[in-house]
C-alpha positions in Angstrom: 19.3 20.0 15.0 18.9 20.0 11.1 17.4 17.6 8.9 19.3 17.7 5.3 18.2 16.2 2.3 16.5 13.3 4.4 19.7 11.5 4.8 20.7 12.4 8.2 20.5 15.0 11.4 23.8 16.7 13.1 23.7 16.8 16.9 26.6 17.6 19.0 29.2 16.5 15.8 27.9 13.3 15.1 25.7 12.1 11.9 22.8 10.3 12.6 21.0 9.2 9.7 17.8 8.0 9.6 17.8 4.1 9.4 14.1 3.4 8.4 14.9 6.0 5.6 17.6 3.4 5.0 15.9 0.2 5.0 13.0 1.6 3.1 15.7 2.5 0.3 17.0 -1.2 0.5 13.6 -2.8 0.7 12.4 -0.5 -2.3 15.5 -1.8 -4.4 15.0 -5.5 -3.6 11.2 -5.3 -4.3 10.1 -6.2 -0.7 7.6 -4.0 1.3 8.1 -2.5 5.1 5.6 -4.8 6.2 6.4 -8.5 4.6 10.3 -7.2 6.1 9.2 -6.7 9.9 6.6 -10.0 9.3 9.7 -11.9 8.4 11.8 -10.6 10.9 9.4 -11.5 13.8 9.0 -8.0 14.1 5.7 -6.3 15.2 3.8 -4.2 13.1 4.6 -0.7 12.0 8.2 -1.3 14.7 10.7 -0.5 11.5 8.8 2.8 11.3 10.3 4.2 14.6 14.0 3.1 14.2 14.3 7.0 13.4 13.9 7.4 16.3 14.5 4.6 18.7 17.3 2.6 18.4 16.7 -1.1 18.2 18.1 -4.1 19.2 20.9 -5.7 17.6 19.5 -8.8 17.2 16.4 -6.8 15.4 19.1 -4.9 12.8 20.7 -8.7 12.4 17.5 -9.7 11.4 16.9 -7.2 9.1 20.1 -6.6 7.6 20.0 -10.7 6.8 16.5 -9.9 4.7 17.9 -7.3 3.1 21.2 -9.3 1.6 23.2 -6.7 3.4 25.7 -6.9 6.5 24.8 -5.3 9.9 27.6 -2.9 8.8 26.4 -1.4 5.8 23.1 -1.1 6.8 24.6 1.3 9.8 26.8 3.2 8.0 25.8 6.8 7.0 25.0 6.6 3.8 22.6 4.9 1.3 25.3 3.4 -0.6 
């Protein structure tokens, strides 16, 4: 297991990127913060943090992607596009 350029990790041929780096790049470009994002979102604190780790719920990356402007889709695809 590899980390490259931040973006993702390969394990056993599949990409896994890392969706807080994701979010963070989103929320960066919209102007909102990590922690007004999981406030929002019902979310406790600091719980966006660990997505690179943990999956969450759906209904969490609904709320989310929905505060971001962005479908559920694009959020969880592999790149920061």
């Amino acid at each position: 297991m590899s980390i490259g350029n931040g973006e993702y990790i390969q394990l056993e041929e599949e990409v896994i990127f890392l969706l807080y780096d994701k979010i963070c790049a989103l929320a960066r470009e919209k102007g909102i913060s990590i922690y007004m994002l999981e406030k929002n979102a019902e979310l406790s604190k600091a719980s966006i943090c660990k997505w690179n780790n943990n999956i969450p719920s759906v209904e969490k990356i609904q709320k989310v992607a929905k505060l971001l402007g962005v479908t559920v889709d694009s959020l969880l695809e592999g790149d920061n596009q």
